[in-house]
FIKOL-212460 format. One record per residue (C-alpha): residue number from 1; y, z, x; residue in one letter. Coordinates in Angstrom, 1 decimal, decimal comma, padded with zeros to 4 digits. Layout:
N
(NUM; (Y; Z; X); 'A');
...
! end
This chain:
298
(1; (-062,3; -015,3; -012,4); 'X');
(2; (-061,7; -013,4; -009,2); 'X');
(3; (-062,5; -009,3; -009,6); 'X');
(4; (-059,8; -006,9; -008,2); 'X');
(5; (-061,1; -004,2; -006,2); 'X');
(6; (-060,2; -000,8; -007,5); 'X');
(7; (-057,6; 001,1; -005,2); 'X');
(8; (-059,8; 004,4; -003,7); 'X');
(9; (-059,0; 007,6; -005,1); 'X');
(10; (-056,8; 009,6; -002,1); 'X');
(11; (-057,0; 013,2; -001,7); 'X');
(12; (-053,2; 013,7; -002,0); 'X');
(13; (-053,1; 011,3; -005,5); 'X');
(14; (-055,8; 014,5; -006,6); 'X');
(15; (-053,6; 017,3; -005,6); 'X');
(16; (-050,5; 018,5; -008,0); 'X');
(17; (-047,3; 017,9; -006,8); 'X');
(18; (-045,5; 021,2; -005,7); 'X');
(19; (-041,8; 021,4; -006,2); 'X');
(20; (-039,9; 022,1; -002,8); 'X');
(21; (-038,4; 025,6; -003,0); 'X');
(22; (-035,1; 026,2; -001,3); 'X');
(23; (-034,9; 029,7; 000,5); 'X');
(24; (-031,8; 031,5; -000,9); 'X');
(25; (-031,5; 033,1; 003,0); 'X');
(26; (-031,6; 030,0; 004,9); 'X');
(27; (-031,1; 027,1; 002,5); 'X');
(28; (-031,8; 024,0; 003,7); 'X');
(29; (-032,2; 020,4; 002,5); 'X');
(30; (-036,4; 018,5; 002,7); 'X');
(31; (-037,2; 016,9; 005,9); 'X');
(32; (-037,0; 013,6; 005,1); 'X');
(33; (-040,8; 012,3; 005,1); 'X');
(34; (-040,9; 015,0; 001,8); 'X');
(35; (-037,4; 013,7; 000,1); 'X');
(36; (-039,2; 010,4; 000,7); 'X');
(37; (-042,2; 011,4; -001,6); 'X');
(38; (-039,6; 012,9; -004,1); 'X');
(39; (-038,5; 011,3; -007,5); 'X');
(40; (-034,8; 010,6; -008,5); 'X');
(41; (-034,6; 013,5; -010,6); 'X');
(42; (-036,4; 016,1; -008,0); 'X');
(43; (-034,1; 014,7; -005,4); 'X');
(44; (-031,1; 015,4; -007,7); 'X');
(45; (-032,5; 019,0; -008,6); 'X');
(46; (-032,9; 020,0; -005,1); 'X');
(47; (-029,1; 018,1; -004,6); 'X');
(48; (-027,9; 020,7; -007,4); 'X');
(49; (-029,6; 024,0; -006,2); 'X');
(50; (-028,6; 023,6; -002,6); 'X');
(51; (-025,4; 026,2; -002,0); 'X');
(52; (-022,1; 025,1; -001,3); 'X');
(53; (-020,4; 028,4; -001,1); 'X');
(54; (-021,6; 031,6; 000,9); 'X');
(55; (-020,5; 035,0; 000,9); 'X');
(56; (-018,4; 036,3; 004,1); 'X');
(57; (-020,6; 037,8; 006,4); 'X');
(58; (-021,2; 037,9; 010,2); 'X');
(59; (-022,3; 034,6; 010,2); 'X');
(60; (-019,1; 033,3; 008,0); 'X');
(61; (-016,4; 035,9; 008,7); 'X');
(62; (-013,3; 036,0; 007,1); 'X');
(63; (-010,3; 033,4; 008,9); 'X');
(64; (-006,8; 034,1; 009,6); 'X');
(65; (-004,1; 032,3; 009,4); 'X');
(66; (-004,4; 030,6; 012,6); 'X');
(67; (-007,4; 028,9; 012,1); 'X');
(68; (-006,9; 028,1; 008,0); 'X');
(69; (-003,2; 026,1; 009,1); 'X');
(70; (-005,0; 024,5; 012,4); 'X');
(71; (-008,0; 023,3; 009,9); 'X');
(72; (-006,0; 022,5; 007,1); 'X');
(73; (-003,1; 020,7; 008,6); 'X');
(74; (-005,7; 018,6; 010,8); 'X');
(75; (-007,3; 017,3; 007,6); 'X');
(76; (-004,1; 017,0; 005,6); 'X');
(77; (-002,7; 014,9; 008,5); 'X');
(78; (-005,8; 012,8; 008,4); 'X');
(79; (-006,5; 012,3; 005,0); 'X');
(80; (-002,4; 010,8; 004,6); 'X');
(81; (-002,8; 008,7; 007,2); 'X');
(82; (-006,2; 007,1; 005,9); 'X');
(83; (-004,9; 006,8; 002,5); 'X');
(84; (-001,9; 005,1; 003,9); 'X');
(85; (-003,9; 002,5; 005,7); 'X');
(86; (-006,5; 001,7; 003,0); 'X');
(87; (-009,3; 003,1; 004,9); 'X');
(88; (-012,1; 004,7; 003,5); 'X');
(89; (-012,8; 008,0; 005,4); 'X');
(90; (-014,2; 011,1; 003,7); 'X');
(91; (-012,8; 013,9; 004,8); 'X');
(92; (-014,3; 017,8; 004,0); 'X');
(93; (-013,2; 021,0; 004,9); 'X');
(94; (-015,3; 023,9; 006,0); 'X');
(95; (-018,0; 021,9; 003,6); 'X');
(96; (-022,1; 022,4; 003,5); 'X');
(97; (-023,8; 019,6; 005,4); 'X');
(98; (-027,4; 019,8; 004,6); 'X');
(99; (-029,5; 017,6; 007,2); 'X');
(100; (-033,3; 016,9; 006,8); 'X');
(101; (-034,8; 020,0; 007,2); 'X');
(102; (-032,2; 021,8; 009,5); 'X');
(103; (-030,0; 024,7; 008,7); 'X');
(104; (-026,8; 024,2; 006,3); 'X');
(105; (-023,7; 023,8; 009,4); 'X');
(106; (-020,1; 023,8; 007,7); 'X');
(107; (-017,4; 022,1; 010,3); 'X');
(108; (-013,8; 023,3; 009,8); 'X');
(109; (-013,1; 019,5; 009,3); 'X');
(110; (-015,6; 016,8; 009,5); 'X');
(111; (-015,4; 012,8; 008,6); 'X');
(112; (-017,6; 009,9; 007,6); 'X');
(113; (-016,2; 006,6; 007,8); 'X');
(114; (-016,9; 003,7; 005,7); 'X');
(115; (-018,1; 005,6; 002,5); 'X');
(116; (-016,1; 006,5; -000,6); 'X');
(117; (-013,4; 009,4; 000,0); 'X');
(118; (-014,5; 011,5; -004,0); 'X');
(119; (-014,8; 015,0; -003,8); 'X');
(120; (-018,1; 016,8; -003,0); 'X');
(121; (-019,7; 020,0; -003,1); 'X');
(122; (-021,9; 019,8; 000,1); 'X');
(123; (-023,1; 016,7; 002,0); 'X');
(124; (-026,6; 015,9; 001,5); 'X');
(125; (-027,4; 013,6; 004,6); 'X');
(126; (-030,2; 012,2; 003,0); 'X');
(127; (-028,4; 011,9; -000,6); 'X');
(128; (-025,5; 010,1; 001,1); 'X');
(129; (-027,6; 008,2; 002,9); 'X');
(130; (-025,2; 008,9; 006,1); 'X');
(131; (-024,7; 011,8; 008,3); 'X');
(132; (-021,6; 012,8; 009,6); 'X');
(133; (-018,9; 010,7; 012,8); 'X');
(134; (-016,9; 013,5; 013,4); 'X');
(135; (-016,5; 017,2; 013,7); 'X');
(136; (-013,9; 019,6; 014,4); 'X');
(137; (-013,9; 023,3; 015,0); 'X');
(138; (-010,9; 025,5; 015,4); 'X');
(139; (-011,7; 028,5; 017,8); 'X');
(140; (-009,4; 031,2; 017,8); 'X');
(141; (-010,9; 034,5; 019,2); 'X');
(142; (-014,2; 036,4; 019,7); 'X');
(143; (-017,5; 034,5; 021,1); 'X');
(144; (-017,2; 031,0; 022,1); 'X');
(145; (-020,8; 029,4; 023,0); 'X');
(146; (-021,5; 028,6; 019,3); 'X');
(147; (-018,3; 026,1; 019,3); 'X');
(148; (-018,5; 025,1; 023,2); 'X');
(149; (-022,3; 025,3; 024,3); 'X');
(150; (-024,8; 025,7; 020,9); 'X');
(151; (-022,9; 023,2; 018,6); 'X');
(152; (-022,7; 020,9; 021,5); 'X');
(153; (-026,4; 020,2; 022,2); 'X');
(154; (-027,0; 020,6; 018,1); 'X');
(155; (-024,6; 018,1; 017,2); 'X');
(156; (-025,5; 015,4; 019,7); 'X');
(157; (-029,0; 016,1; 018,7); 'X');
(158; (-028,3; 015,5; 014,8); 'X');
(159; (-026,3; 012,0; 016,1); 'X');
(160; (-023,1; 013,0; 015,4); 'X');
(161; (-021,2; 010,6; 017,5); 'X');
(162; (-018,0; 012,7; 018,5); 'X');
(163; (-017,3; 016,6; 018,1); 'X');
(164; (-013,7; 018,6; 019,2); 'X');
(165; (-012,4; 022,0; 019,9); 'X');
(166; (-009,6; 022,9; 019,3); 'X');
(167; (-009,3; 026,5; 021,3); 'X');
(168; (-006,1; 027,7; 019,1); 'X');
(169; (-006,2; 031,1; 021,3); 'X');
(170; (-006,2; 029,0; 024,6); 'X');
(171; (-004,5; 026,2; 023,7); 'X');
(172; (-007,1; 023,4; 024,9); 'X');
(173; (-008,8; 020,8; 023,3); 'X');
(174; (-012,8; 019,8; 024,4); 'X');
(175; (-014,3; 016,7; 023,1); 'X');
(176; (-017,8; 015,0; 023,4); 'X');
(177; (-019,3; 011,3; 022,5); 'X');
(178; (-022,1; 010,0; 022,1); 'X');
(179; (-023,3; 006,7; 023,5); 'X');
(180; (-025,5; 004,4; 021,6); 'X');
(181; (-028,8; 005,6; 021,5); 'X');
(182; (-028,2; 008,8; 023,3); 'X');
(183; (-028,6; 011,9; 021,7); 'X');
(184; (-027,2; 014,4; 024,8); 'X');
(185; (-023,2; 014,5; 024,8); 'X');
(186; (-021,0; 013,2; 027,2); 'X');
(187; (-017,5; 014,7; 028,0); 'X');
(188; (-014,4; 012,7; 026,5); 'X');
(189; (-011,4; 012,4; 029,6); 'X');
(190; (-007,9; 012,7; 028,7); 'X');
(191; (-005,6; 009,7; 029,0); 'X');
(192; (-002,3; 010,7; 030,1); 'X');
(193; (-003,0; 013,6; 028,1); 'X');
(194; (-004,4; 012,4; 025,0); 'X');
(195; (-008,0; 012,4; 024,0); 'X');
(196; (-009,0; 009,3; 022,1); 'X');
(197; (-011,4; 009,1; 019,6); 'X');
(198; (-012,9; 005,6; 018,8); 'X');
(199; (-014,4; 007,0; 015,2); 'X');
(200; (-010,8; 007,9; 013,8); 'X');
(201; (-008,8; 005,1; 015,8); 'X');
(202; (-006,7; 008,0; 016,8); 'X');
(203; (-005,5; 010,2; 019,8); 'X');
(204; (-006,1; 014,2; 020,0); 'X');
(205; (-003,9; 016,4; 021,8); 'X');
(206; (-002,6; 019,9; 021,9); 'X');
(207; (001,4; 020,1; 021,5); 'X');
(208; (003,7; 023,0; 020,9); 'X');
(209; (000,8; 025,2; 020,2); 'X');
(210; (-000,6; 022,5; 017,1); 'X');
(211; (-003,7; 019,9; 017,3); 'X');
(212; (-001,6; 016,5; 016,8); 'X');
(213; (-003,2; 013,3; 016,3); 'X');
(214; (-001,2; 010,0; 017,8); 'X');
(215; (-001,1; 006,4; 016,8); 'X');
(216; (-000,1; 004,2; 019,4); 'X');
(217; (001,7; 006,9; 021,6); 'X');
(218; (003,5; 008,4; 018,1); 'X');
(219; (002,4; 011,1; 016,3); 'X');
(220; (000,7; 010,9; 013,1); 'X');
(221; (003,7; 013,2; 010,4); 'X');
(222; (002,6; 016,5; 008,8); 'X');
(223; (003,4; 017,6; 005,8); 'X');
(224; (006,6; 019,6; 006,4); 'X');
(225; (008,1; 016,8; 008,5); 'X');
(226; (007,2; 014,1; 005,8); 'X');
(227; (008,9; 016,7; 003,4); 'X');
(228; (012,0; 016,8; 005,8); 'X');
(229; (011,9; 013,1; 006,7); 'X');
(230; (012,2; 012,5; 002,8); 'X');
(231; (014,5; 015,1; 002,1); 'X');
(232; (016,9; 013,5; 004,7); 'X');
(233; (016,2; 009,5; 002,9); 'X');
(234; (017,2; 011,4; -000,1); 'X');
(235; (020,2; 012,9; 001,1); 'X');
(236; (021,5; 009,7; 002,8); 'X');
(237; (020,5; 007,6; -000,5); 'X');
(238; (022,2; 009,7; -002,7); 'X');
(239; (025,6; 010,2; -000,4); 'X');
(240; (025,4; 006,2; -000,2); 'X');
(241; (025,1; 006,3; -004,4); 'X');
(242; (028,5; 009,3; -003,6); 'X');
(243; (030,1; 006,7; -001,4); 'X');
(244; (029,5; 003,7; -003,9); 'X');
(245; (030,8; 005,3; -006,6); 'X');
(246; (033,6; 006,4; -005,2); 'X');
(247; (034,3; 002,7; -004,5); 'X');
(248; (033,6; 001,5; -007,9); 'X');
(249; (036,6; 004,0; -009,2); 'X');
(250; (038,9; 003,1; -006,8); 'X');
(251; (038,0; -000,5; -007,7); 'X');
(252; (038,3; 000,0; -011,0); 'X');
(253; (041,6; 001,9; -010,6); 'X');
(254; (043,2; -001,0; -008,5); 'X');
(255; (042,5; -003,0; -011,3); 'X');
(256; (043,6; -001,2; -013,8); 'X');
(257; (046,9; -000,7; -011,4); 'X');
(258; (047,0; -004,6; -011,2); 'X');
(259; (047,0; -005,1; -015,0); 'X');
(260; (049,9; -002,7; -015,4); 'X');
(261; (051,4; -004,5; -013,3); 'X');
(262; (050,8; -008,1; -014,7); 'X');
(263; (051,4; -006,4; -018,1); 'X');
(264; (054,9; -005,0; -016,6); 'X');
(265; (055,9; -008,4; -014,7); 'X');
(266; (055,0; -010,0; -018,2); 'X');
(267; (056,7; -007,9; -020,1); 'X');
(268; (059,7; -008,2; -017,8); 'X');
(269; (059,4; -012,1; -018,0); 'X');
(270; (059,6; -012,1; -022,0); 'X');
(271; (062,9; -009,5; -021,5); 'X');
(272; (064,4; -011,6; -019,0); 'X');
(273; (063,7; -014,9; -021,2); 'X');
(274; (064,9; -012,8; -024,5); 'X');
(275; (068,2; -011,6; -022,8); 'X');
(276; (068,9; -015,5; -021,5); 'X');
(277; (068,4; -016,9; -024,7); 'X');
(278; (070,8; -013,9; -026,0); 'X');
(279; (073,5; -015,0; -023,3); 'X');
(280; (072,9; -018,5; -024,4); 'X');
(281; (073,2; -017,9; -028,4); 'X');
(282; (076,7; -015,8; -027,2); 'X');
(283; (078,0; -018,7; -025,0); 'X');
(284; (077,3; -021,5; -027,6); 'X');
(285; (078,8; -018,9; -030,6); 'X');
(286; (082,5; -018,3; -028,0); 'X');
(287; (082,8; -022,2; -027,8); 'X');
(288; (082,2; -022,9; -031,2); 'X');
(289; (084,5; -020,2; -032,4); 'X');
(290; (087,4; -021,8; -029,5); 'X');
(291; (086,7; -025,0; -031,1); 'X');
(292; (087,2; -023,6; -034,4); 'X');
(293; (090,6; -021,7; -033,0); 'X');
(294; (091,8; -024,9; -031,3); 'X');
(295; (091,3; -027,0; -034,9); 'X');
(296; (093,5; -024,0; -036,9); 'X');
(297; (096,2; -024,8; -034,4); 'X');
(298; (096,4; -028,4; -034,3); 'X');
! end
């Protein structure tokens, strides 16, 4: 019977295993070699204990209303269209993204195509298995080189294949791809004024002071003009419902006019046939009663 050699004794199979701490001042998620080594559960602990919301500070100031409608409208507007076509997009909001060892980033709208659209905390790159397609931030005032210059080289760096800017105070739109295998940025070039992006199957541009996205030349609704767009198929349903029933009591009335009227020509018809039987009952009564007269005298 063949012998099995014993596996050697490691130095690392010796040493305890010491739980990866997450610094409360600059949380971030294992590189990935350690998250390798991890179990299940100690993945799902660290999953747990990593923030997903931050106090406003410096580094995450308070937004005004500029930005929160140019964000939120941006992923409202996505995440309808999406839904509409049956594609499976996730779509976050201003949401921790934890990448192997890096510091937590939180885009004012991100996406990641071709996984399943629940709600999350944070995205845990390697939890998900997936890091992030797309990236949008909204800049309205104060410094720009985090948006424009620092998120730039960071972003292509991490393999994030496209990232827009939306300058809401300048009214321009910026937007970078990366080509396969590359991990420095190249510029996107308008077409005819619209800046295509081949990760959303959509079209970017700036119009009447709004971020628009565009299908096929058209422009993806918002909110408000779905509402209005409704409000009007509402409006025209129920004044065709007005118009129809105003036809069905008018029907009904010119039926209800036309039986009178039978009834009337009917009753008419029995009046006239009543009064010439009458005439004939008199006519037959005189001769008979001549007749009679005639025999007295003869």
């Amino acid at each position: 019977m063949a012998l099995v050699a014993a596996r050697p004794t490691l130095m690392h199979d010796l040493m305890p295993f010491e739980p990866y701490d997450i610094d409360p001042n600059d949380p971030r998620a294992p590189p990935q070699e350690t998250w390798d080594a991890l179990s299940s559960e100690e993945r799902q602990r660290i999953v747990d204990s990593l923030p997903s919301e931050f106090p406003v500070s410096e580094a995450n100031p308070p937004e005004g209303d500029f930005h929160f409608e140019a964000k939120t409208r941006a992923r409202e507007v996505l995440g309808s269209f999406f839904s509409r076509i049956g594609r499976k997009v996730y779509l976050g909001s201003e949401l921790p993204v934890y990448y192997p060892g890096e510091s937590m980033f939180a885009p004012d709208v991100m996406a990641v195509v071709d996984v399943e659209p629940h709600a999350r905390m944070r995205w845990v790159v390697s939890a998900e298995g997936k890091g992030l397609d797309f990236a949008l931030e909204v800049h309205v005032a104060g410094e720009r080189r985090k948006d424009l210059e620092r998120n730039v080289e960071r972003f292509a760096r991490l393999g994030i294949r496209e990232y827009f800017v939306f300058d809401r105070g300048r009214l321009r739109l910026s937007g970078w791809r990366l080509d396969e295998g590359r991990r420095v940025y190249r510029p996107i070039l308008p077409q005819h004024g619209l800046y295509p992006s081949e990760v959303l199957g959509l079209d970017l541009q700036v119009d009447d002071e709004r971020l628009r996205f565009y299908l096929g030349g058209a422009a993806l609704p918002e909110a408000p003009e779905l509402i209005a767009r409704l409000e009007h198929m509402v409006e025209r349903v129920e004044a065709s419902r007005a118009e129809l029933v105003q036809q069905l009591a008018e029907e009904s009335r010119l039926r209800a006019e036309e039986s009178r009227l039978r009834a009337e020509e009917s009753r008419l018809l029995e009046l006239e046939t009543q009064r010439r039987e009458d005439a004939e009952r008199q006519l037959a009564e005189a001769r008979a009663e001549i007749a009679r007269l005639r025999g007295e005298r003869a």
